[in-house]
PALO-349628 format. One line per field, with one value per residue: residue in one letter; x, y, z of N, C-alpha, C, CB in turn. Coordinates in nm, 4 decimals, padded with zeros to 6 digits. Glycine has a CB too. Layout:
N
mardren = (a	...) $
npx = (X	...) $
npy = (Y	...) $
npz = (Z	...) $
capx = (X	...) $
capy = (Y	...) $
capz = (Z	...) $
cpx = (X	...) $
cpy = (Y	...) $
cpz = (Z	...) $
cbpx = (X	...) $
cbpy = (Y	...) $
cbpz = (Z	...) $
//
This chain:
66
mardren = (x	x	x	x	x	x	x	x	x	x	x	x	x	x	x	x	x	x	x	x	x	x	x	x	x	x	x	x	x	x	x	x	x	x	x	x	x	x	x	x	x	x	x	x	x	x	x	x	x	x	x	x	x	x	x	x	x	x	x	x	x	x	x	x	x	x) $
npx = (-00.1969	-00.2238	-00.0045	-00.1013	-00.2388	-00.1400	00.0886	-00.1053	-00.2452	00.0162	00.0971	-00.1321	-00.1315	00.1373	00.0438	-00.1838	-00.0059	00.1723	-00.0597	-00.1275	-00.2921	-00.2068	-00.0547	00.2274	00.2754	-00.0044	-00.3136	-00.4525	-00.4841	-00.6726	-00.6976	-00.9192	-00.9546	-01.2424	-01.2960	-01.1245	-01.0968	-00.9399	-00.7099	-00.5173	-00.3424	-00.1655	00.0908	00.0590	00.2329	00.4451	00.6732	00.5549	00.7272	00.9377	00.8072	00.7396	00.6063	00.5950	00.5888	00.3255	00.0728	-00.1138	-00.4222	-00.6387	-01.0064	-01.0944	-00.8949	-00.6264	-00.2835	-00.2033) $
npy = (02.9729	02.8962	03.0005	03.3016	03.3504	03.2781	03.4956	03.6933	03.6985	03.6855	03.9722	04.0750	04.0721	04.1801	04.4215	04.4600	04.4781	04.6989	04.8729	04.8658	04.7174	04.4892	04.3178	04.2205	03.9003	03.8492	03.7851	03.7628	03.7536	03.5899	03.3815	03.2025	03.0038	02.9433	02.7941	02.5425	02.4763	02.5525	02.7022	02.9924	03.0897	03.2785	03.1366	03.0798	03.2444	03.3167	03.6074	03.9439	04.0803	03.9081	03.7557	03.5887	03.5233	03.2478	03.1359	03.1549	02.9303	02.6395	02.4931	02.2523	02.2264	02.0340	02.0921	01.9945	01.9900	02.1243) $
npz = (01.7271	01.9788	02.0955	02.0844	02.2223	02.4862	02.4533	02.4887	02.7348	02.9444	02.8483	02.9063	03.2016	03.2820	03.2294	03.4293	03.6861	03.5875	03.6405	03.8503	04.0002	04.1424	04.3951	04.4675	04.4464	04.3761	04.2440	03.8685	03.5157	03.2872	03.0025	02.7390	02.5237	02.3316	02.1457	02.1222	02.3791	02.6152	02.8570	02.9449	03.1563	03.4555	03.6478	04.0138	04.2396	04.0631	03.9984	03.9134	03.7654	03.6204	03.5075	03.1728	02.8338	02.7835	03.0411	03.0881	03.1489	03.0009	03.0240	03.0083	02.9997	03.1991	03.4087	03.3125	03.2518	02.9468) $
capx = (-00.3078	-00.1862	00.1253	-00.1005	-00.3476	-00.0418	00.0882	-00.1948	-00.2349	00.1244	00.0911	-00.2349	-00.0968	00.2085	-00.0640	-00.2152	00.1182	00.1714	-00.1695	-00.0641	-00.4125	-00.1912	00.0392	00.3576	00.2553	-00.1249	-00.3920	-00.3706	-00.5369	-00.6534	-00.7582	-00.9815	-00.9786	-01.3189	-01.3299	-01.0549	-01.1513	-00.7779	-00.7354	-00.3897	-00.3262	-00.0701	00.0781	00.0506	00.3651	00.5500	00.6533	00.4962	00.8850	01.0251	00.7384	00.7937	00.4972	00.6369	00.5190	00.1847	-00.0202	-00.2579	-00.4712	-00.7647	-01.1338	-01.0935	-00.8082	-00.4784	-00.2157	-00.1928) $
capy = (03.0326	02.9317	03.0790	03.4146	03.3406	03.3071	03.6711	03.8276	03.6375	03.7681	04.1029	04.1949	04.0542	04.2723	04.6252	04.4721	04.5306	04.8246	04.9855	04.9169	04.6362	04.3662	04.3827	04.1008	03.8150	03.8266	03.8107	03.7053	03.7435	03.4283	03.3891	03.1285	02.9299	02.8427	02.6323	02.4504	02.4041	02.5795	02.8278	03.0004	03.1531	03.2775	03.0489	03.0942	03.2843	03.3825	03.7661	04.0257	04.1724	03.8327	03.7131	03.5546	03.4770	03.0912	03.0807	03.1149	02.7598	02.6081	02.3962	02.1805	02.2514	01.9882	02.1495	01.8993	02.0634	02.0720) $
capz = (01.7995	02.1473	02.1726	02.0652	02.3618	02.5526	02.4292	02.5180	02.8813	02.9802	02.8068	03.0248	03.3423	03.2887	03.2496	03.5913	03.7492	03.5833	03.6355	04.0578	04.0482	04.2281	04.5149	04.4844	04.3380	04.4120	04.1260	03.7597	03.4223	03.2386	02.8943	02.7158	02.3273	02.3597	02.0083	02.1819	02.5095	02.6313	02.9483	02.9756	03.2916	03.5311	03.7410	04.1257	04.2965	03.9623	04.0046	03.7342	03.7107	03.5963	03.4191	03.0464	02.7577	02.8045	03.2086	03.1041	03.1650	02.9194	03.0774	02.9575	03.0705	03.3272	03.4582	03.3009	03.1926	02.8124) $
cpx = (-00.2869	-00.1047	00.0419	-00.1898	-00.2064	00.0025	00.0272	-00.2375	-00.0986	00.1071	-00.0627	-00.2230	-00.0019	00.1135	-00.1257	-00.1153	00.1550	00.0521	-00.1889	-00.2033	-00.3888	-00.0937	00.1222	00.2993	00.0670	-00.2132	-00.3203	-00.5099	-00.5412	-00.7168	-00.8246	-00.9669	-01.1309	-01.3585	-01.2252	-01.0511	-00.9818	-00.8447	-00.5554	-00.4360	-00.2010	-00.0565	00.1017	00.2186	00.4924	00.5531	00.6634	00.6651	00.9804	00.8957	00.7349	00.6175	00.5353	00.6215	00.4233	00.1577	-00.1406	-00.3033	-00.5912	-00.8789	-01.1341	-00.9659	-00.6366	-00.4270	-00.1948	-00.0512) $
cpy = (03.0274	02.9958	03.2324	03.4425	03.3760	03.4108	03.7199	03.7989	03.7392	03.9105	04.1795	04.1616	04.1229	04.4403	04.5645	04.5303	04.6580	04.9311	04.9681	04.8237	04.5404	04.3883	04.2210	04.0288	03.7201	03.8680	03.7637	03.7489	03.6430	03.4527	03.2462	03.1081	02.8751	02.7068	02.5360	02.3680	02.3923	02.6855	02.8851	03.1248	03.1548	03.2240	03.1020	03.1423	03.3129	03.5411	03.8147	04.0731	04.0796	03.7469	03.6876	03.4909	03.3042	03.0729	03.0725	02.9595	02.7599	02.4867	02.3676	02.2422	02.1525	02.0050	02.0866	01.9937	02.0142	02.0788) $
cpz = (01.9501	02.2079	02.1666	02.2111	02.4635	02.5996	02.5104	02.6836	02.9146	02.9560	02.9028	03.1660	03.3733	03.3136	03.3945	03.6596	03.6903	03.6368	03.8148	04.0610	04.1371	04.2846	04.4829	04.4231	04.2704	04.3221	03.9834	03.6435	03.3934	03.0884	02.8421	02.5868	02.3788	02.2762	02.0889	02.3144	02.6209	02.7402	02.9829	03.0993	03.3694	03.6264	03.9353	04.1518	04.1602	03.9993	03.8575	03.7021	03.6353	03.4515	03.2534	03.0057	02.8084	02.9553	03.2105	03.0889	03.0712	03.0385	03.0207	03.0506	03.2138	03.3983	03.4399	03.1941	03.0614	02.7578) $
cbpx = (-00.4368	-00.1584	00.3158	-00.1510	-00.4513	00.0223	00.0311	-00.3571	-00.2041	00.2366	00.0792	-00.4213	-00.0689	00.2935	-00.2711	-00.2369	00.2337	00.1935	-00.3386	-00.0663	-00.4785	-00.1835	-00.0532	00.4132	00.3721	-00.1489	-00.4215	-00.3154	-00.5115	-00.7566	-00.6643	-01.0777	-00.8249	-01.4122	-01.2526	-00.9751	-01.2359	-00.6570	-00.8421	-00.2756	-00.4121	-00.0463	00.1862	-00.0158	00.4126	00.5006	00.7742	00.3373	00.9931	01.0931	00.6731	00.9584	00.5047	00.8043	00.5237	00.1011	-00.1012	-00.2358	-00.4751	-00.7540	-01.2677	-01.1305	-00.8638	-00.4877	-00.1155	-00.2854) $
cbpy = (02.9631	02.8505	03.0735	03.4543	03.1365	03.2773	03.7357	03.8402	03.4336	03.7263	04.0951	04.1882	03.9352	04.2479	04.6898	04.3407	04.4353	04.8352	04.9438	05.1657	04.5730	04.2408	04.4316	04.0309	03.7070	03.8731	03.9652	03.5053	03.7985	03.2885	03.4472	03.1464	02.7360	02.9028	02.6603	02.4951	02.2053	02.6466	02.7672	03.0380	03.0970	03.3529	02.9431	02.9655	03.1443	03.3585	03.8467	04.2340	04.2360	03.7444	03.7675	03.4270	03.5289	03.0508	03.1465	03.1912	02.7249	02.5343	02.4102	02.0042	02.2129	01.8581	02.1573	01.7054	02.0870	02.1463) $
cbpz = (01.7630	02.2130	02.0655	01.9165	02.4005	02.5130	02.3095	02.3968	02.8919	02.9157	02.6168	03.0042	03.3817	03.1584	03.0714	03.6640	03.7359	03.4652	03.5118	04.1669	03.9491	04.1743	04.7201	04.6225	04.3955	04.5217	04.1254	03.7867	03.3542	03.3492	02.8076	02.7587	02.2458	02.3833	01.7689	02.1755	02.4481	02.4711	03.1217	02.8314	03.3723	03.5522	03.6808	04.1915	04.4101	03.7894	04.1026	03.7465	03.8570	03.7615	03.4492	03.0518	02.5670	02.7535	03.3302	03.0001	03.3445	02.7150	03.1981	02.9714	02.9597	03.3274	03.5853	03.2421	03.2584	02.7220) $
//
């Protein structure tokens, strides 16, 4: 289930960059598990052209990396 959160994190931060919403490495999609209490998100200064499902970040509700 996380790696699919994951997926789908990367896969709509890639259509930002395609759809021209973010300029270099500025902005991000994030996604949420809420039964889990999970947030994957793109990490600060990665570029959308290099970007991999496995750079997304889980992180806990209080913000520690899971």
């Amino acid at each position: 289930m996380l790696a699919e959160l994951k997926e789908t994190v990367w896969k709509a931060n890639l259509d930002l960059a395609k759809s021209g919403l973010v300029i270099l490495t500025f902005g991000n999609v994030s996604g949420i598990d809420r039964r889990r209490g999970i947030v994957a998100i793109k990490p600060s200064g990665v570029p959308y052209d290099s970007l991999k499902a496995d750079d997304i970040v889980l992180v806990d509700l209080d913000g520690s990396v899971v």
